[in-house]
C-alpha positions as CSV (number, residue, x, y, z in Angstrom):
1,X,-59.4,-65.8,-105.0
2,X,-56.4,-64.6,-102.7
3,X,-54.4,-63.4,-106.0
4,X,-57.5,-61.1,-107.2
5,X,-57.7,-60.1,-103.3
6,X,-54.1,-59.6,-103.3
7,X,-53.6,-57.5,-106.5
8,X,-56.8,-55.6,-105.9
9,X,-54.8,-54.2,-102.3
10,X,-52.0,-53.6,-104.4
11,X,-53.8,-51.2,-106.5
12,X,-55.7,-49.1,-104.4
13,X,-52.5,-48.8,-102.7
14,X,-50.2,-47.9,-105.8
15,X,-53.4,-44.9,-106.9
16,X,-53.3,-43.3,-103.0
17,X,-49.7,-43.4,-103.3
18,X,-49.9,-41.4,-106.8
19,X,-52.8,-39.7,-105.3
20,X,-50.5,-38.2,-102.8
21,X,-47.8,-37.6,-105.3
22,X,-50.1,-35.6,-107.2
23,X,-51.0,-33.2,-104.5
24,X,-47.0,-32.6,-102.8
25,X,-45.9,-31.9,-106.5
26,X,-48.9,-29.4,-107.3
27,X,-47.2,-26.0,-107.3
28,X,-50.0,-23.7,-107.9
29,X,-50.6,-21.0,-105.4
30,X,-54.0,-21.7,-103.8
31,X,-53.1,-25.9,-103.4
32,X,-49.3,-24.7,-101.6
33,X,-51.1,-22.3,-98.9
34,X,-53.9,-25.3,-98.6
35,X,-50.8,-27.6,-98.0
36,X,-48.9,-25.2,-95.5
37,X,-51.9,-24.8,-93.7
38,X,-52.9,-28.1,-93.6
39,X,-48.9,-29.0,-92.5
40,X,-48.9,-26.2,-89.7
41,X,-52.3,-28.1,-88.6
42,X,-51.4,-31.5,-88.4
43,X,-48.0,-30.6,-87.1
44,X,-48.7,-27.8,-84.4
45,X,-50.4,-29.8,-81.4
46,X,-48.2,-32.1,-81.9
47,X,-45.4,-29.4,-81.2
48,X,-47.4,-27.5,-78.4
49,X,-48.0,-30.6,-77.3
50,X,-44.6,-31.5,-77.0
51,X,-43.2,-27.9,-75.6
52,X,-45.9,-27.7,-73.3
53,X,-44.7,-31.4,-72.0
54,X,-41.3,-30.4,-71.8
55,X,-42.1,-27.3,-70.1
56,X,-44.7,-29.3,-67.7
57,X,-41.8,-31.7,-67.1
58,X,-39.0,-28.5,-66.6
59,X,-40.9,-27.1,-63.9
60,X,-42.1,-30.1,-62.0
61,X,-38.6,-31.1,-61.6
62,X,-37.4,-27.4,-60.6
63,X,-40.4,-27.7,-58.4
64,X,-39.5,-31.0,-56.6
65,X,-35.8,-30.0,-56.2
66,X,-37.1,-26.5,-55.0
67,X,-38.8,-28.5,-52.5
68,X,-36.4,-30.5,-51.4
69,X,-33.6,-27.3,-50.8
70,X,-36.4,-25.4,-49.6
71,X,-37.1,-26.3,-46.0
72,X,-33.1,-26.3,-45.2
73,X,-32.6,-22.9,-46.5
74,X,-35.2,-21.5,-44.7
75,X,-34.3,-22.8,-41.7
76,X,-31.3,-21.0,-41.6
77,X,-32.5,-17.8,-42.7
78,X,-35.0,-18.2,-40.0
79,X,-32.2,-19.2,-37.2
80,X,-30.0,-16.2,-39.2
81,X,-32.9,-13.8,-38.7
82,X,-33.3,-14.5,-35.4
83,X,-29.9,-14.1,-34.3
84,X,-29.7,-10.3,-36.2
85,X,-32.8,-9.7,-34.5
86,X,-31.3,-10.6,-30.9
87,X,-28.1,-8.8,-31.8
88,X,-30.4,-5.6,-32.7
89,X,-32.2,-6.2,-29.7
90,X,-29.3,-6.4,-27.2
91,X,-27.9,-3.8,-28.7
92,X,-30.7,-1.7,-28.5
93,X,-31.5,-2.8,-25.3
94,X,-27.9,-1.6,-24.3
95,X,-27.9,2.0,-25.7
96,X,-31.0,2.4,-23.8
97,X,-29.1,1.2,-21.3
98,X,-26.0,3.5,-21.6
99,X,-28.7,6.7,-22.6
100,X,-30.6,6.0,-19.1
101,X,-27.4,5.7,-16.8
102,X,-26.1,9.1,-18.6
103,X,-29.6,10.7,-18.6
104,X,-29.5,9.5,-14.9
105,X,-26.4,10.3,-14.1
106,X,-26.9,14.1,-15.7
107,X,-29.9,14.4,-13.6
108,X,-28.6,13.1,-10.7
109,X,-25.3,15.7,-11.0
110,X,-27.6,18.4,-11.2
111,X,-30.0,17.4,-8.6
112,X,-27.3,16.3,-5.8
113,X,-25.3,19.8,-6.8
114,X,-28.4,22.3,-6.1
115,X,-28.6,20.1,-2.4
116,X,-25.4,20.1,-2.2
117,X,-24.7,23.7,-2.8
118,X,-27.8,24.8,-0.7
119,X,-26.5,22.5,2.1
120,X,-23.1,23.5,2.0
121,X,-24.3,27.3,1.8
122,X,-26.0,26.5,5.2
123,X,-23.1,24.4,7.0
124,X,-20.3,26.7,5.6
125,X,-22.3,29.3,7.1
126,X,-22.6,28.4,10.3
127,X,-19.3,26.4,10.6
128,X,-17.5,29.6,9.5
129,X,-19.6,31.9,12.3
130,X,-18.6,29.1,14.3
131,X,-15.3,29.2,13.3
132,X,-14.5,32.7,13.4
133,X,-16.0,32.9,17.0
134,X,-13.5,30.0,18.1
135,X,-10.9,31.9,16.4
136,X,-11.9,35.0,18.2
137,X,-12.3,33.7,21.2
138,X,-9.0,31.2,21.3
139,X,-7.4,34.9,20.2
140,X,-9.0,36.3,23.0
141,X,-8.3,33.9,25.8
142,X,-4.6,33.3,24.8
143,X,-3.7,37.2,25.0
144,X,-6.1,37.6,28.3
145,X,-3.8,34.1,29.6
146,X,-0.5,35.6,28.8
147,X,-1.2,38.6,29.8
148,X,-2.6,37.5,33.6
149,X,0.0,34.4,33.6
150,X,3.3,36.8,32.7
151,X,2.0,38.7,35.2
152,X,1.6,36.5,38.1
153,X,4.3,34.1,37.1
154,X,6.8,37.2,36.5
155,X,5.9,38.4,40.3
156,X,6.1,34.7,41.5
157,X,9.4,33.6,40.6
158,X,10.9,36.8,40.8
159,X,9.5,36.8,44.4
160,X,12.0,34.4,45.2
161,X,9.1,31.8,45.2
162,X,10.8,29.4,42.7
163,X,14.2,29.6,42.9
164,X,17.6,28.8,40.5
165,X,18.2,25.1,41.9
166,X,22.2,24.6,41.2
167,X,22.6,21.1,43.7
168,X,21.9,18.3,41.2
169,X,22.1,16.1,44.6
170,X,19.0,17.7,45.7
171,X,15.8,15.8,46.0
172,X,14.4,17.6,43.0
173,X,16.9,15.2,41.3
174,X,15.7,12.3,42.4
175,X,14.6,9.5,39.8
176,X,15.6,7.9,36.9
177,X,15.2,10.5,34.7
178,X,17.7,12.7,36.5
179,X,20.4,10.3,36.6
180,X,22.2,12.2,34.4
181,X,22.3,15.4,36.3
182,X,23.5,13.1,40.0
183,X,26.0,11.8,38.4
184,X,27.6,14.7,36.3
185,X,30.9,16.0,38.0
186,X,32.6,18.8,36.2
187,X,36.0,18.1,34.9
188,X,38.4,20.0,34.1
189,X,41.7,18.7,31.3
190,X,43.2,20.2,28.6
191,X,42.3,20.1,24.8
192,X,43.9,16.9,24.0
193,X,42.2,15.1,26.1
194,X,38.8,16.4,25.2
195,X,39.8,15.5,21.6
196,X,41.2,11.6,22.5
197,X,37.9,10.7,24.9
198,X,34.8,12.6,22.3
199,X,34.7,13.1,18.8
200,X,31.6,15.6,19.0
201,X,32.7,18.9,20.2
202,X,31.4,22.6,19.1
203,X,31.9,26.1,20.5
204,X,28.4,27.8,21.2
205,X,27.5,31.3,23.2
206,X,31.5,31.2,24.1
207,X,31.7,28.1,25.0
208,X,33.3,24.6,24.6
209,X,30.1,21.8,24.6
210,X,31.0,18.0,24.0
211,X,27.9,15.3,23.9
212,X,27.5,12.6,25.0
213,X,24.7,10.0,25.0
214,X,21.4,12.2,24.6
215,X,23.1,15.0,26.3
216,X,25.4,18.1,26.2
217,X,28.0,18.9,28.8
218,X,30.7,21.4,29.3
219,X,34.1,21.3,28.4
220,X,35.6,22.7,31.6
221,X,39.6,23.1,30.7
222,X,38.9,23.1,26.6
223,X,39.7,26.8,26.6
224,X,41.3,27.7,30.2
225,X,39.8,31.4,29.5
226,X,36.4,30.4,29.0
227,X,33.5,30.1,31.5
228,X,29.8,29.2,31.1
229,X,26.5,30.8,32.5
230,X,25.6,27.1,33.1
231,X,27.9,24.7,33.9
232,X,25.4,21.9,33.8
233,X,24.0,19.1,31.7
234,X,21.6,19.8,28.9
235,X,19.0,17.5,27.0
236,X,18.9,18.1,23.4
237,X,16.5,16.1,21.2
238,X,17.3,15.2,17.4
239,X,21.2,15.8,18.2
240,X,20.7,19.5,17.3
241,X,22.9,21.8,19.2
242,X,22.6,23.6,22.7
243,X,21.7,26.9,21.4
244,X,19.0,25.9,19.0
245,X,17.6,24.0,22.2
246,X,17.4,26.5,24.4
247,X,16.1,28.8,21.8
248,X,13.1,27.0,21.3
249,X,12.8,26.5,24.8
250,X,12.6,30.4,25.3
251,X,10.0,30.5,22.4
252,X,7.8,28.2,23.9
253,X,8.1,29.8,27.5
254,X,7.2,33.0,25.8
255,X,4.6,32.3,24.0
256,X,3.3,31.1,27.3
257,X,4.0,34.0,29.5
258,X,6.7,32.5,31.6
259,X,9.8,34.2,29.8
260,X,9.4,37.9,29.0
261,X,13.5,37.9,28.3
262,X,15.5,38.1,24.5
263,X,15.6,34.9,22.3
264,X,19.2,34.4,22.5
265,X,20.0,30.7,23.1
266,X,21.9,31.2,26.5
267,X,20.6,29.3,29.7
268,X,21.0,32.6,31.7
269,X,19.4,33.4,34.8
270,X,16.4,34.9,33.3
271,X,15.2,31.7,31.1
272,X,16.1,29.5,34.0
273,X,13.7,30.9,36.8
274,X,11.5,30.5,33.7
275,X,11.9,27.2,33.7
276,X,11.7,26.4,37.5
277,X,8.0,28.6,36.9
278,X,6.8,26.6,34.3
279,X,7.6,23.0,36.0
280,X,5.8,24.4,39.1
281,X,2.9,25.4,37.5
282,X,2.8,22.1,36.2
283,X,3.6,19.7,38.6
284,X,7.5,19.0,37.2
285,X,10.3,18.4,39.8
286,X,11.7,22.2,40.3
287,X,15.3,21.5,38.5
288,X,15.3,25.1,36.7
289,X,17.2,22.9,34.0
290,X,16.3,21.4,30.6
291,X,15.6,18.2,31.2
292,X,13.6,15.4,29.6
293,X,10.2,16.2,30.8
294,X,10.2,19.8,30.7
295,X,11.1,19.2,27.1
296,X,8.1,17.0,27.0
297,X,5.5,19.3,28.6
298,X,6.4,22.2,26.4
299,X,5.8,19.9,23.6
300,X,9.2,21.0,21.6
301,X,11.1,17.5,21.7
């Protein structure tokens, strides 16, 4: 029984196989188009199926790995972003910043320079009427003071009021700023002997003058020919010269209406009584000489 089962399996098998053979070997036209269609059948699910799968499987991964770089990258685009955006707005913020304080400071400029002209207009105004009267009136008073002092200082000392005071042991002498003038006693030695004992001598208004600690003095024997208009001591300021001294003495003097006499640097009569005017007017010991505080009253040491 298993033998006729047996070859009976055998034989259905050996016709489908011949069966088949038949049908792959028939060339005719109509049976090759049945086959190719019946090929591209059976085979193209299979293939969809399989690109589809492939394609499923593609993008998933792409997905997952898209997923997984996803969060990071964002993150810094999101803390880049945020710092352009800060840049952009401090920056921003600072050109509106520097616009304002030049828009400010234009407006300000223009604002504080129509006040300030306006106010200057008005103060320049008045300060220069001001002015001009002060100048007008300091004009005034000075020629109306020189005028009435040369005129009663002139008939004063000329009076014999104040007089030419030519005893330096007089009491007008007295104090420590005049100890110059008590002690000077006039020498008289020859040219040699001026030269060994001072190093500083100079010939002004034809004259022989050596100095001597603040001080100028004459050089009585120098020239034997020569003799002085003073013969006394005389305070001189910077180490400048006699002359200049008592030139800018008879400046001063003048220009305050006690010396109406020429600007010639000697310590004549004239500029002397002067001198002995001025200190009384102003409460100076009468010495008719230049001394330290005369100097300092007039204001020219």
């Amino acid at each position: 029984m298993k033998r006729v089962l047996y070859s009976a399996c055998i034989g259905s098998l050996a016709l489908a196989l011949t069966a088949w053979g038949a049908q792959t070997n028939d060339r005719r036209p109509d049976r090759a188009k049945a086959q190719r269609t019946a090929n591209v059948r059976a085979t193209t699910p299979a293939h969809r199926s399989s690109t589809m799968s492939t394609h499923r499987n593609f993008s998933t991964a792409q997905y997952r790995q898209r997923a997984q770089i996803t969060p990071r990258t964002s993150s810094h685009a999101v803390v880049n972003r945020d710092a352009r955006m800060r840049t952009y707005r401090e920056r921003t913020l600072s050109s509106n910043r520097d616009f304002g304080a030049r828009r400010n400071v234009a407006v300000n400029r223009e604002r504080n320079l129509a006040v300030n002209r306006t106010r200057n207009v008005d103060m320049n105004r008045h300060r220069d009427t001001d002015q001009f009267r002060a100048r007008n009136n300091l004009a005034v008073n000075r020629n109306r003071n020189v005028a009435a002092n040369r005129t009663r200082n002139f008939a004063y000392y000329r009076g014999g009021n104040v007089r030419i005071n030519n005893n330096f042991r007089s009491a007008a002498f007295r104090g420590q700023q005049y100890t110059v003038f008590r002690n000077y006693h006039r020498q008289w030695h020859d040219r040699s002997w001026w030269r060994s004992h001072y190093d500083r001598i100079i010939f002004v208004n034809n004259g022989w003058y050596y100095w001597n600690a603040g001080y100028w003095f004459p050089a009585w024997g120098y020239d034997p020919y020569v003799t002085y208009a003073y013969d006394g001591p005389i305070y001189a300021y910077n180490g400048w010269s006699p002359d200049r001294v008592i030139v800018d003495v008879q400046e001063q003097l003048q220009r305050d209406g006690y010396y109406d006499g020429p600007i010639d640097g000697i310590l004549g009569p004239m500029t002397r009584e002067a001198i002995a005017a001025f200190q009384a007017d102003n409460g100076l010991a009468v010495t008719s000489v230049i001394d330290e505080p005369t100097l300092a009253t007039l204001g020219v040491a």
